[in-house]
LUMSEPA-420609 format. One line per field, with one value per residue (C-alpha): residue number from 1; residue in three letters; x, y, z. Coordinates in nm, 2 decimals. Layout:
seq	c(NUM,...);
type	c(Ala,...);
east	c(X,...);
north	c(Y,...);
up	c(Z,...);
This chain:
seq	c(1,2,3,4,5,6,7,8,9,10,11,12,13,14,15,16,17,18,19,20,21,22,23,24,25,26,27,28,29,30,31,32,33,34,35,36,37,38,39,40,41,42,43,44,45,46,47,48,49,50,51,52,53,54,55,56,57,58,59,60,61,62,63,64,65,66,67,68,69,70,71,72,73,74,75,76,77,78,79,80,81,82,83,84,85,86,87,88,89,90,91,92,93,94,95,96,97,98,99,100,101,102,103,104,105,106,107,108,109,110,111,112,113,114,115,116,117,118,119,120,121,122,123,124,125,126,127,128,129,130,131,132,133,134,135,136,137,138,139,140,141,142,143,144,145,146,147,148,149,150,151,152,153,154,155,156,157,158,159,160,161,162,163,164,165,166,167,168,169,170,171,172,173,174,175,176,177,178,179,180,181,182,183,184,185,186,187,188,189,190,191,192,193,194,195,196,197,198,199,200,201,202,203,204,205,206,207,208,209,210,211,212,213,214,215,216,217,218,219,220,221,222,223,224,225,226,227,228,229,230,231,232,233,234,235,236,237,238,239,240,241,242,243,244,245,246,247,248,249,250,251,252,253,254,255,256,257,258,259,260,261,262,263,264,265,266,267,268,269,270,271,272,273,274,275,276,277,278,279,280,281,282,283,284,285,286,287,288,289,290,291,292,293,294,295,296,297,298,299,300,301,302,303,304,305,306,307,308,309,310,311,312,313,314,315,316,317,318,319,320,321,322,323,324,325,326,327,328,329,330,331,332,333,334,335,336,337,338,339,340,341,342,343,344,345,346,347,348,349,350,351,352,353,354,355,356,357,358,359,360,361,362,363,364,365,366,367,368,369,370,371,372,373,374,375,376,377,378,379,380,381,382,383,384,385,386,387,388,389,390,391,392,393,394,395,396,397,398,399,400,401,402,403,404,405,406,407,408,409,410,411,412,413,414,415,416,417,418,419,420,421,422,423,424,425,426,427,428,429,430,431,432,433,434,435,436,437,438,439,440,441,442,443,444,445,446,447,448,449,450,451,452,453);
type	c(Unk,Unk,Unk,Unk,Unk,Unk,Unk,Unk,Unk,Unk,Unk,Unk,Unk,Unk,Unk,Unk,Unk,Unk,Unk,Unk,Unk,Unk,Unk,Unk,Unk,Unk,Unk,Unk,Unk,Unk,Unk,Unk,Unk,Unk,Unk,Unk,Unk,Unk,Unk,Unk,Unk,Unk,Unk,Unk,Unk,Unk,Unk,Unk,Unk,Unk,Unk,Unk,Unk,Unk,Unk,Unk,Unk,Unk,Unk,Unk,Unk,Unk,Unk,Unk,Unk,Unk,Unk,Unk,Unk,Unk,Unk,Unk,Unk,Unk,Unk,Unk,Unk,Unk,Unk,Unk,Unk,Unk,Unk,Unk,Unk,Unk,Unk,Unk,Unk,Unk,Unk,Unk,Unk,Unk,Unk,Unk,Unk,Unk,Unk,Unk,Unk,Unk,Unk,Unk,Unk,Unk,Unk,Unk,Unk,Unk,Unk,Unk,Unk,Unk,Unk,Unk,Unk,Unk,Unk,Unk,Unk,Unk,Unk,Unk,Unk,Unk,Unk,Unk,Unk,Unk,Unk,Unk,Unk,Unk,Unk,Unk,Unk,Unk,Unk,Unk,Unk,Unk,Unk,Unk,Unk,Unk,Unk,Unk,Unk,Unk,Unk,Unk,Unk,Unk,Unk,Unk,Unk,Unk,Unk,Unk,Unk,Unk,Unk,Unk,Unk,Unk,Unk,Unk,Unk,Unk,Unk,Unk,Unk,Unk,Unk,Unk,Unk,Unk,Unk,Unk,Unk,Unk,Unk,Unk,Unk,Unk,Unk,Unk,Unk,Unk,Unk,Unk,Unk,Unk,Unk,Unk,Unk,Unk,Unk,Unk,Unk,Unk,Unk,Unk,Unk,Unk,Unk,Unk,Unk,Unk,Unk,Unk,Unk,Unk,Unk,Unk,Unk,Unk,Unk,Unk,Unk,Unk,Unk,Unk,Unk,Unk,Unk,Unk,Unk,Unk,Unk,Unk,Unk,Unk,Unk,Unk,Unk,Unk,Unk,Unk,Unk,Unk,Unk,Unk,Unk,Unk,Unk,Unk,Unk,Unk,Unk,Unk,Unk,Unk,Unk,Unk,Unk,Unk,Unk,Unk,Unk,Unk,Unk,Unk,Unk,Unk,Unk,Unk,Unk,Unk,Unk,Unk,Unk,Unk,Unk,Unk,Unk,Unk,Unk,Unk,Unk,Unk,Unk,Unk,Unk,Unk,Unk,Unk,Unk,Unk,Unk,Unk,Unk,Unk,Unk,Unk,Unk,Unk,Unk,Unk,Unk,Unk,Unk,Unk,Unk,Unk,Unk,Unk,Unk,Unk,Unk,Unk,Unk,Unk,Unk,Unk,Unk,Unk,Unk,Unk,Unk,Unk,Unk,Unk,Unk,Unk,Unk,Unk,Unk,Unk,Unk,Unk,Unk,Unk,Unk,Unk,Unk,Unk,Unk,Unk,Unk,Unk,Unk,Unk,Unk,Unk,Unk,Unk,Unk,Unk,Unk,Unk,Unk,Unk,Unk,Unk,Unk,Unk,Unk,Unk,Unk,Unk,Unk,Unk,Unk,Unk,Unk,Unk,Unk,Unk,Unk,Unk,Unk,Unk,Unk,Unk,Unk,Unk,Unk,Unk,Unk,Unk,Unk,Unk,Unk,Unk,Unk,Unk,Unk,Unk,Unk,Unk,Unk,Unk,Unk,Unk,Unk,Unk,Unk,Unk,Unk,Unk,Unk,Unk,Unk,Unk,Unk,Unk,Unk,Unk,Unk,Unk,Unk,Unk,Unk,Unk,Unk,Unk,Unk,Unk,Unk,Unk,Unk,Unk,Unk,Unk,Unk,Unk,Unk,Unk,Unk,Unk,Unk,Unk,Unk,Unk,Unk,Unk,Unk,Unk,Unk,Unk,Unk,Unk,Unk,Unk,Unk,Unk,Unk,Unk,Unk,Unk,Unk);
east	c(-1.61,-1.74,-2.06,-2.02,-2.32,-2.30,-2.68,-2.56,-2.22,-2.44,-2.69,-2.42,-2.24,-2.61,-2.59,-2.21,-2.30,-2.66,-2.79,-2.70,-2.57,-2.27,-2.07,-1.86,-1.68,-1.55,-1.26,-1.21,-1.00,-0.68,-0.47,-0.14,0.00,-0.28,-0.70,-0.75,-0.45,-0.56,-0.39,-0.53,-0.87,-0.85,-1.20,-1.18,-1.13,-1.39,-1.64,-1.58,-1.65,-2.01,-2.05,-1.84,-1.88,-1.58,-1.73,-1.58,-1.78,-1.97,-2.07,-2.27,-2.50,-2.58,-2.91,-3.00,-3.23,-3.47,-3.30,-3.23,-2.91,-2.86,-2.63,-2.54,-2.39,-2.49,-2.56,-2.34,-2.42,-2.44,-2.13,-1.97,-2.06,-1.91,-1.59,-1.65,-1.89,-2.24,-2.25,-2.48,-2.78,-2.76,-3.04,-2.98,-2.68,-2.83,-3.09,-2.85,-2.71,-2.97,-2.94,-3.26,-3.19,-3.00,-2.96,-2.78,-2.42,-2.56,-2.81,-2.50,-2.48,-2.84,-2.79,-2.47,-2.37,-2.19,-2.28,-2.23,-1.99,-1.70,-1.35,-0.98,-0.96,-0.63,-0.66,-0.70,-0.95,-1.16,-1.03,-1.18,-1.52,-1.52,-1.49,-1.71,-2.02,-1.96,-1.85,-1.59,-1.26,-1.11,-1.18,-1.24,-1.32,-1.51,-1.35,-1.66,-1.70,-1.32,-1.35,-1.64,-1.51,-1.19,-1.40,-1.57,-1.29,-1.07,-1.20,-1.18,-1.49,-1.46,-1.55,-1.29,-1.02,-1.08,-1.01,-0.65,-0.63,-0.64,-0.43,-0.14,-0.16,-0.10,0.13,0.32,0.29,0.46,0.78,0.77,0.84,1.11,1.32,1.26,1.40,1.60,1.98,2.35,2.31,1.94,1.84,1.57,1.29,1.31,1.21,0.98,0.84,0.78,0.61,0.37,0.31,0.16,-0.06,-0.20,-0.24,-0.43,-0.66,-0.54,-0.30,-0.01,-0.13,0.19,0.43,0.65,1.04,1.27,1.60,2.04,2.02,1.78,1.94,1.70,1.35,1.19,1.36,1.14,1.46,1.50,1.78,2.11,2.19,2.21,2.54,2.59,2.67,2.39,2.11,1.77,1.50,1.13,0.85,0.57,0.19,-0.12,-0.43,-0.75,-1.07,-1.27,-0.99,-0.82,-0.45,-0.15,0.21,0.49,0.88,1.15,1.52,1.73,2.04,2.10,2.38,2.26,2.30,2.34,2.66,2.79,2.72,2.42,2.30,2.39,2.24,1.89,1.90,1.87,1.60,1.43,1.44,1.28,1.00,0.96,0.95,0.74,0.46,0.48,0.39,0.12,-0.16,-0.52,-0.41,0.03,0.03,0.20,0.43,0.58,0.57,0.84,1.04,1.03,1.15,1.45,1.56,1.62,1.82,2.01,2.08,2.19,2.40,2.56,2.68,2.80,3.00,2.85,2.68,2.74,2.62,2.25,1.97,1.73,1.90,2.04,1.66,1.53,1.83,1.74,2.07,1.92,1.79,2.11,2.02,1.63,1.52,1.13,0.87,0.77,0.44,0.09,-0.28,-0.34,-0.66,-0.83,-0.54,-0.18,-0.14,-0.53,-0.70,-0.40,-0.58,-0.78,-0.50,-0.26,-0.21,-0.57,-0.56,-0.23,-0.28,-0.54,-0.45,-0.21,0.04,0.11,0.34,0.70,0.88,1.25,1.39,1.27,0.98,0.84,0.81,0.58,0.28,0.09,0.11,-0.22,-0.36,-0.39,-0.74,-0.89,-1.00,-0.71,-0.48,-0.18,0.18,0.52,0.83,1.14,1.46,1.87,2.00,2.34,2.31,2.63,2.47,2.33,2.62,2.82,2.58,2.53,2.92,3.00,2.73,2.86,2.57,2.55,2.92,2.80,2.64,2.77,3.15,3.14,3.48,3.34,3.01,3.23,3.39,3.03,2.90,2.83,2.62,2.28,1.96,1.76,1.37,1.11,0.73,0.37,0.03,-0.16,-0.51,-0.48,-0.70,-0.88,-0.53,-0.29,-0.23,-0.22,-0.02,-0.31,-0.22,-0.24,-0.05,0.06,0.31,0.65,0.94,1.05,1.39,1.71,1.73,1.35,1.47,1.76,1.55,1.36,1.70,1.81,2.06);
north	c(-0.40,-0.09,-0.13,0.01,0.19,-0.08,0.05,0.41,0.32,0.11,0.39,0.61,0.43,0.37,0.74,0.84,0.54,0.65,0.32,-0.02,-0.31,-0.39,-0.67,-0.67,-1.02,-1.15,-1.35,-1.77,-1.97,-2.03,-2.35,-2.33,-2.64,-2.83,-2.69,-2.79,-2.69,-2.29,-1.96,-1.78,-1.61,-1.19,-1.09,-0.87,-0.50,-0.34,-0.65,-0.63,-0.19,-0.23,-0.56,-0.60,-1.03,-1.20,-1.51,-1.67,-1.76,-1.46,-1.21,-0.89,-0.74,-0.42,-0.33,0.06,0.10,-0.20,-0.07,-0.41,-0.53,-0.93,-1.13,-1.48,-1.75,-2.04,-2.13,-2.38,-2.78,-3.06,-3.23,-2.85,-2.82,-3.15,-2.95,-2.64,-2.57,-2.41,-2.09,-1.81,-1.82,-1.57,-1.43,-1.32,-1.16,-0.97,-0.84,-0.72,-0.49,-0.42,-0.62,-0.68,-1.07,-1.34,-1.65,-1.95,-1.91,-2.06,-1.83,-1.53,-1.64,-1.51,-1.16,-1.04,-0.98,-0.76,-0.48,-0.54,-0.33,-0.44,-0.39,-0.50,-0.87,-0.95,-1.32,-1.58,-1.68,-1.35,-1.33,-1.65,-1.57,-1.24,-1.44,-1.68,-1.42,-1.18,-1.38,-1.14,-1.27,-0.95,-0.78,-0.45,-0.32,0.04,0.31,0.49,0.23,0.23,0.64,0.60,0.39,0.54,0.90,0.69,0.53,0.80,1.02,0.83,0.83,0.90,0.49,0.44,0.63,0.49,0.14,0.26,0.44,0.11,-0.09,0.19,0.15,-0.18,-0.14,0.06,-0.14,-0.43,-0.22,-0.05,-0.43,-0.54,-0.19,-0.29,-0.62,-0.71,-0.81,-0.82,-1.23,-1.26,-1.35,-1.18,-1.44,-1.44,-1.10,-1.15,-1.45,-1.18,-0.96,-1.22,-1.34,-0.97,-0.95,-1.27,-1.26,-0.94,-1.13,-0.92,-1.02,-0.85,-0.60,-0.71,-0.96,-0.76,-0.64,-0.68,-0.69,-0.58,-0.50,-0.21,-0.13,-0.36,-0.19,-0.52,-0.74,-1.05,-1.26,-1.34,-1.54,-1.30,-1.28,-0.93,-0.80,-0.53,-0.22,-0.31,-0.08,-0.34,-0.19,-0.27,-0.23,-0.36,-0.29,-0.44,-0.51,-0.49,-0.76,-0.46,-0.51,-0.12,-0.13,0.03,0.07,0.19,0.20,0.24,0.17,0.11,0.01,-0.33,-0.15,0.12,0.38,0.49,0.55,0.87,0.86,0.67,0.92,1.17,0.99,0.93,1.30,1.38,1.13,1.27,1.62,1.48,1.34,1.65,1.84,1.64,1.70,2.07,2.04,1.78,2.01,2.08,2.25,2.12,1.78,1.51,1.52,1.86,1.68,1.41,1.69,1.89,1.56,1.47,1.84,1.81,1.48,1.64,1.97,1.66,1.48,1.78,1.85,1.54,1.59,1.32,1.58,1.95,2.19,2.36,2.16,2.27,2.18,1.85,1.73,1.83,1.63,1.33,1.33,1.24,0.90,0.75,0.77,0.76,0.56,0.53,0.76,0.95,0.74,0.62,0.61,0.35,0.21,-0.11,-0.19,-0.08,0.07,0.16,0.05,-0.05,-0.30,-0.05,0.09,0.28,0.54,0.63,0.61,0.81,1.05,1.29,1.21,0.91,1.12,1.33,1.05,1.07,0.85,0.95,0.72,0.73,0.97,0.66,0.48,0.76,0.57,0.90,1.23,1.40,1.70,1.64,1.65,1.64,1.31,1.12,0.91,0.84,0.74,0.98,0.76,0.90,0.74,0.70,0.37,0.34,0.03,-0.09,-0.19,0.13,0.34,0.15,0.18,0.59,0.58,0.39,0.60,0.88,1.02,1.32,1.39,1.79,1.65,1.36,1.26,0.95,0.89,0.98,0.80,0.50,0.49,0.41,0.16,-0.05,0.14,0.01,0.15,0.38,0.46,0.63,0.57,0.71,0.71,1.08,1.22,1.46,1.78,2.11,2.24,2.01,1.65,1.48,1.15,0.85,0.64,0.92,0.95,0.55,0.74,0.59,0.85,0.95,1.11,0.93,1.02,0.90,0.56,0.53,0.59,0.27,0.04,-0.14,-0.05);
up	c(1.38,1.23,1.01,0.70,0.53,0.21,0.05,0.07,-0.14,-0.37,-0.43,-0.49,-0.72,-0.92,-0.94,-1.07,-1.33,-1.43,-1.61,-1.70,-1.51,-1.32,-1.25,-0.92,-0.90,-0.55,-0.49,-0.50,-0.28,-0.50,-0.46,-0.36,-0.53,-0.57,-0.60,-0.19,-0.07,-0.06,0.01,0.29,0.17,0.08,-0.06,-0.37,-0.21,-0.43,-0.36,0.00,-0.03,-0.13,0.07,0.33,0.27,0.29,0.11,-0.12,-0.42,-0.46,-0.70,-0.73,-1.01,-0.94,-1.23,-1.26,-1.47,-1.29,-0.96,-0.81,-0.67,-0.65,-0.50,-0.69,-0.45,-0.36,0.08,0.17,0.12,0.40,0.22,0.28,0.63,0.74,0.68,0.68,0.96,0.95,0.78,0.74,0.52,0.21,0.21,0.54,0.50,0.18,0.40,0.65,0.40,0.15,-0.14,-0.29,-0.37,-0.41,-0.65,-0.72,-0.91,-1.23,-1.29,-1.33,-1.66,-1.76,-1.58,-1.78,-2.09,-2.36,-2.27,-1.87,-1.70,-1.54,-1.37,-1.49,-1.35,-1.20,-1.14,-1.40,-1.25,-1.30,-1.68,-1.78,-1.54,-1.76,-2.10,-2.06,-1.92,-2.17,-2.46,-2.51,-2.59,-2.60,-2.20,-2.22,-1.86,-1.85,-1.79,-1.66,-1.38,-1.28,-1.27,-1.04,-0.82,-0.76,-0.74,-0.45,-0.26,-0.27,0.01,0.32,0.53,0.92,0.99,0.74,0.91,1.23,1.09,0.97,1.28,1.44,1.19,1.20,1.62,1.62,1.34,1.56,1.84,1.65,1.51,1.92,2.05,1.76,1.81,2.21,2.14,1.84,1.98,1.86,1.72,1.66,1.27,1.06,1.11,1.47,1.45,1.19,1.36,1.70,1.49,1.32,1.64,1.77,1.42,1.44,1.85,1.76,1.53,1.20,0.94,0.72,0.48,0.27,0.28,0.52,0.45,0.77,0.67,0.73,0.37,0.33,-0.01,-0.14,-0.16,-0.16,0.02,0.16,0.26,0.63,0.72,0.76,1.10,1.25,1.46,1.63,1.30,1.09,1.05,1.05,0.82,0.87,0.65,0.77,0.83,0.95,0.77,1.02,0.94,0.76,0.50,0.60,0.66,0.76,0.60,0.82,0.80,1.09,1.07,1.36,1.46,1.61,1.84,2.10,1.90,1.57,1.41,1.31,0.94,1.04,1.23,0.95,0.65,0.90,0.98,0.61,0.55,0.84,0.68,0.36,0.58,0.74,0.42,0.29,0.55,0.51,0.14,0.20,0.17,-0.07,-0.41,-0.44,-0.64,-0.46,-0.75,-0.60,-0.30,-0.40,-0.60,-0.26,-0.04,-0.30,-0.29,0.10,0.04,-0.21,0.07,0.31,0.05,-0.04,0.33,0.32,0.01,-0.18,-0.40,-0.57,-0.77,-0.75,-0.56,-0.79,-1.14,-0.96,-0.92,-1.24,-1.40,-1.18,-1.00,-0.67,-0.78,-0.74,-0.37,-0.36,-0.68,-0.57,-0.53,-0.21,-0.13,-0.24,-0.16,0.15,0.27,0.20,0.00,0.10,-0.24,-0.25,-0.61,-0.77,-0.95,-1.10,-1.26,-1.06,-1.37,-1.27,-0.91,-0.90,-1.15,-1.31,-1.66,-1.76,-1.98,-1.65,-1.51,-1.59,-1.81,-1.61,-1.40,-1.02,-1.12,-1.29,-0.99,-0.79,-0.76,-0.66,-0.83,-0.86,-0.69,-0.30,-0.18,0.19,0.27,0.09,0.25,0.18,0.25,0.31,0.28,0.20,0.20,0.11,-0.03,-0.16,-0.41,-0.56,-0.88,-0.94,-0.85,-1.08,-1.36,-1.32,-1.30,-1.60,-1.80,-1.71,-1.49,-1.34,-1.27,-1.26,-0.95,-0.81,-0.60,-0.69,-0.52,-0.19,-0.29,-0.29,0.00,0.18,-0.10,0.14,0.32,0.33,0.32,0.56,0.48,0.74,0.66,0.81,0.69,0.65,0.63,0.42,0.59,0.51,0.63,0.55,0.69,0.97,1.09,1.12,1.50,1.71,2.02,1.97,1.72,1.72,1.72,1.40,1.50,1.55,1.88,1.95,1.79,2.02,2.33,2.27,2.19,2.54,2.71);
């Protein structure tokens, strides 16, 4: 595994912050049903950034003004080892990375207070850490330090995108071998039981809890027991996360017959020519914002050859007409977490101010909107869904009928769902697709070449 350089990210951190102390908790193990019955351990991203120990138990205190970082833990008892194994000594893992010292858990209490900085806990368990070593009642994470950090994380490093590079091969590896292999009569969790298999067999683990499903109309959708038959269009979201923490997040849909069908075909063509679009505007200087706005204007050129929707593109957008078909946004930062620093706040990960995000429906869900800057990485997933429930709400509101045929919209309301999904450096130039030449085809016909005859 790559070694970070954790001192330098410290030190630079010292400096965006300029004085005072701050408080970087790590994760615990948290029960499942009961305190010893755990969920698999994920360090705290942040913690695991300027530390790269994936520990539980840990925390970090990071003093400017007396330069000093310390480490608070505590080594690991004999009654520990007897069932957990020997483990590495503290104090010579701090070493190994340039922490100044370490001490036990309980002195923590002594090293913060009031005035410590801190980020937004999202576990209860952070909360109440926060309350009782500050005293506060009333959490009030800085701003400054959230700023800084996300100034920091945002521009991906060259060891950094060799990690996703990795993570987004094997991703592709692992949606390769189900479009290889998934057969008229199989169910979802085989195929989701195949892939598992290739992630865990590869030593890495799912970034996310993955989405392979018949009904693609459902953006999330984590159940796994339909059956597939020859028809049905199987969509998989799915991406690895590496043991540096940097992952991957990819999409393909494909049909469980040989080939698509012809509105199939027609319907992935258009969200192909989103995710083409989409690519030519991902460059320095356009917000991602006009990014999305560009992506939904193709889909509206495709749905309007398809008779499904009229009028102008451009007014059609602005009104919002297109999100009867593509509801989300276009994509989000990726890196140590799929949707990088959302804990942080995604209003301040995504955007430069929080009043630029939109209030309107779909552009409320674009996770990413800011000026694009080289060095980010980020996701491009465009896609069509035709969801019953939603259809029948625009209709019966009276949505859009400048725009929208609703009787040939209903005709196909059964559709499904189709959605295509790479990660991007964004470059000097523009952007490039992360995985290299382990890319998996992005056309319909490239799918189809790796279905079985």
């Amino acid at each position: 595994m790559i070694e970070f350089q954790y001192g330098e990210r410290i030190a630079q951190l010292k400096k965006l912050i300029g004085s005072g102390k701050i408080l970087l908790l790590g994760n615990l193990y948290s029960g499942r049903n009961y305190k010893d019955n755990v969920y698999p351990f994920r360090q705290d991203s942040t913690f695991l950034y300027f530390t790269g120990i994936k520990r539980s138990g840990l925390h970090l205190v990071i003093d400017i003004d007396k330069d000093k970082t310390t480490l608070y833990g505590n080594d690991a008892s004999t009654d520990s080892i007897i069932w957990t194994g020997p483990q590495e000594k503290l104090r010579l893992i701090a070493e190994s990375i340039g922490i100044d010292e370490v001490k036990p858990s309980d002195q923590l209490t002594n090293a913060v207070d009031a005035e410590t900085l801190y980020l937004p806990p999202y576990r209860a368990q952070h909360t109440q850490t926060l309350k009782e070593l500050t005293g506060q009642q009333e959490l009030q994470a800085s701003q400054k330090l959230i700023n800084a950090i996300i100034q920091m994380r945002s521009y991906k490093s060259q060891e950094e995108v060799a990690e996703m590079e990795k993570a987004v091969r094997l991703s592709n590896k692992i949606h390769s071998t189900l479009i290889r292999t998934a057969r008229n009569g199989h169910y979802e969790y085989e195929l989701l039981a195949q892939a598992t298999q290739l992630a865990i067999t590869n030593n890495t683990t799912w970034a996310y809890n993955p989405i392979l499903t018949k009904n693609g109309q459902t953006l999330h959708n984590h159940d796994h027991h339909h059956q597939i038959a020859d028809g049905n269009l199987i969509l998989v979201d799915a991406g690895i996360e590496m043991p540096s923490g940097y992952c991957a997040d990819l999409t393909r849909t494909f049909p469980v017959s040989r080939r698509f069908e012809t509105l199939q075909k027609e319907i992935y063509g258009i969200v192909h020519n989103a995710y083409t679009t989409a690519i030519e505007h991902t460059v320095p200087s356009n917000t991602y914002k006009e990014v999305h706005l560009k992506a939904a204007g193709a889909i509206v050129d495709g749905m309007k050859e398809l008779g499904w929707m009229k009028g102008d593109t451009e007014e059609a957008v602005a009104a919002g007409a297109h999100t009867l078909f593509f509801p989300h946004g276009l994509g989000h930062m990726i890196g140590m977490d799929v949707h990088d620093m959302e804990n942080l706040g995604e209003i301040y990960v995504g955007y430069s101010r929080p009043e630029d995000r939109s209030t309107d429906f779909g552009l409320q869900y674009l996770r990413l909107g800011k000026t694009l800057e080289a060095g980010f990485c980020l996701t491009i997933e465009p896609g069509v869904y035709l969801i019953p429930e939603l259809i029948d709400k625009f209709q019966a509101e009276g949505l859009h009928n400048n725009f929208l045929n609703y009787d040939s919209i209903n005709k196909h309301r059964d559709f499904g769902g189709i959605r295509l999904e790479d990660d991007f450096l964004v470059t000097e130039g523009g952007c490039r697709r992360l995985g290299g030449d382990s890319g998996l085809p992005t056309t319909a016909e490239g799918i189809e070449s790796l279905r079985p005859a």
